[in-house]
C-alpha positions as CSV (number, residue, x, y, z in Angstrom):
1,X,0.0,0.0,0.0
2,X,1.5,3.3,-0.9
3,X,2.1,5.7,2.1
4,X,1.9,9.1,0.2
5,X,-1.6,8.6,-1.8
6,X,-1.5,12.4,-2.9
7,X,2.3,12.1,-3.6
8,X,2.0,13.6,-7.3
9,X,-0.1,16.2,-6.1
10,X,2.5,16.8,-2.8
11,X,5.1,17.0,-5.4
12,X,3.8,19.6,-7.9
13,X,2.5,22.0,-4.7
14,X,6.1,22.1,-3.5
15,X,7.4,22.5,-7.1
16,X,4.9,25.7,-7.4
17,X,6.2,26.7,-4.0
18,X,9.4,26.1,-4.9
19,X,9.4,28.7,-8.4
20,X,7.7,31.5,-6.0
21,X,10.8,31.2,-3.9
22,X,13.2,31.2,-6.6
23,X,11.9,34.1,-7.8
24,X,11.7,36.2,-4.6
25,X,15.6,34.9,-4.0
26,X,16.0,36.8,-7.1
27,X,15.2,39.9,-6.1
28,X,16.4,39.8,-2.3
29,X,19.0,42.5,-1.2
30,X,20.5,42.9,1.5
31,X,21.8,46.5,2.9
32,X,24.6,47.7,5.9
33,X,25.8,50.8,6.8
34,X,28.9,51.4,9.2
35,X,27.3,51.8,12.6
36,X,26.3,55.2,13.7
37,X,27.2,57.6,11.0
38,X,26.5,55.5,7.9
39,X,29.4,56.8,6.0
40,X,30.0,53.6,3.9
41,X,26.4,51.4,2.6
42,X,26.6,48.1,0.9
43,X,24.1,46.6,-0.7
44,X,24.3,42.7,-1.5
45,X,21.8,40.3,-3.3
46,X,20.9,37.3,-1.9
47,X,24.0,35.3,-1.9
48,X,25.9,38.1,-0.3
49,X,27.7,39.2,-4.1
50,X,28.5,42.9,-3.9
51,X,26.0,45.0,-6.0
52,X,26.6,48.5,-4.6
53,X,28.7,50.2,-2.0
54,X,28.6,54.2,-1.5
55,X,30.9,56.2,0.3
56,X,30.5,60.0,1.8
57,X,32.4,62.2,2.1
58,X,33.2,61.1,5.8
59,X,34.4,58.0,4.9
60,X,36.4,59.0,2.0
61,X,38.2,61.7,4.8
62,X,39.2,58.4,6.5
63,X,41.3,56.4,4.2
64,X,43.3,54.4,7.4
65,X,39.6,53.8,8.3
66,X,38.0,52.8,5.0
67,X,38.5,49.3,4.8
68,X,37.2,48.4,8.1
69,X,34.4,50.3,7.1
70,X,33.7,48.8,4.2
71,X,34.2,45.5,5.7
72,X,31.7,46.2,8.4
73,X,28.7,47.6,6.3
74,X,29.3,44.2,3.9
75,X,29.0,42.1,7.4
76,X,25.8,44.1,8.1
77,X,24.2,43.7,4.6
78,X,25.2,40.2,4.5
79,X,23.5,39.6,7.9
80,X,20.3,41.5,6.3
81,X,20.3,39.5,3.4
82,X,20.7,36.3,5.3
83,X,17.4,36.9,7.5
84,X,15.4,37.6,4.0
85,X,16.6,34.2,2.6
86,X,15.2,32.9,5.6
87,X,12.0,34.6,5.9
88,X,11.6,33.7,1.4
89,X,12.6,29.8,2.7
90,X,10.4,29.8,5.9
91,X,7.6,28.0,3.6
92,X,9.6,25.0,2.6
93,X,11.9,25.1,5.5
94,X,8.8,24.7,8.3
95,X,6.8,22.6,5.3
96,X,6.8,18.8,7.7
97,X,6.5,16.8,4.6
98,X,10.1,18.1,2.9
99,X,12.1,17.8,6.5
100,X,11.9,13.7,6.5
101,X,13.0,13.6,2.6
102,X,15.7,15.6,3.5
103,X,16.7,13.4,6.1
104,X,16.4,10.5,3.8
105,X,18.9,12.5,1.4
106,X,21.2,13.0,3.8
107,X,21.5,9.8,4.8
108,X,22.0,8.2,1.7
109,X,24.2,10.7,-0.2
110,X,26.0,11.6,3.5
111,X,25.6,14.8,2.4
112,X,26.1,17.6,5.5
113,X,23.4,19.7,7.1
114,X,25.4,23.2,5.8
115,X,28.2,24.3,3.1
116,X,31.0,25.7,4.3
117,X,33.7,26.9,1.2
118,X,36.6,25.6,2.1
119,X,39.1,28.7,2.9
120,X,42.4,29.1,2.2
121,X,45.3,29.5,4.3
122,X,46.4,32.7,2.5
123,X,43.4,34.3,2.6
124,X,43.9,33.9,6.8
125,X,47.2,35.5,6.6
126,X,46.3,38.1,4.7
127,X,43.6,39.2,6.7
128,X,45.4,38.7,9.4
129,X,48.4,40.3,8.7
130,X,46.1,43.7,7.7
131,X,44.3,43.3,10.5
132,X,47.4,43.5,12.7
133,X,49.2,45.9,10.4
134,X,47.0,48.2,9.0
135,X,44.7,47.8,5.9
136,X,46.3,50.6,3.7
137,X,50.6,50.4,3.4
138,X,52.6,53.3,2.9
């Protein structure tokens, strides 16, 4: 006896789900500005690629400064466009029927529960030898 009777119909509802999703992902961006004085704002799409970043006059009076600035308005619009991923996923991520097939996935393909890019060891250094040393050299 078949367990999921309305299984095609399951199937083409999360599909159409799904393509609403994609296309809201699509049009997600995220924004940070430097805390307090907003003198450097970032804007991001959904997977945190830079789309805009403008500077005032403060900020460009600060060029020691700038990098950290720009740094932490990226951090802030990446953290804005995270939580809008999230809210555009909240329908298949709370839907109960997707959570046990993803379990299933998992436990076939061994596949882990989040992506993390693997990093290189330069890119360490380098950030923190600027970080220790200053981000702009004479």
């Amino acid at each position: 006896m078949n367990d999921y009777p309305d299984f095609p119909d399951t199937v083409r509802e999360i599909q159409t789900t799904a393509k609403q999703i994609q296309e809201k992902l699509v049009s997600i961006r995220g924004t940070g500005s430097t805390t307090g004085s907003q003198a450097v704002t970032v804007v991001v799409d959904a997977s945190g690629r830079l789309k805009d970043i403008t500077l005032t006059n403060a900020a460009l009076s600060r060029p020691r400064q700038l990098p950290t600035l720009i740094l932490e308005a990226a951090a802030a619009a990446e953290s804005d466009a995270a939580c809008k991923v999230d809210d555009a996923l909240r329908p298949l991520t709370s839907d109960t029927r997707i959570g046990p097939a993803m379990d299933a996935f998992r436990q076939e393909f061994g596949a882990e529960d989040e992506h993390t890019p693997p990093q290189s060891a330069n890119d360490e250094a380098y950030f923190q030898d600027a970080s220790a040393n200053g981000w702009i050299r004479d």
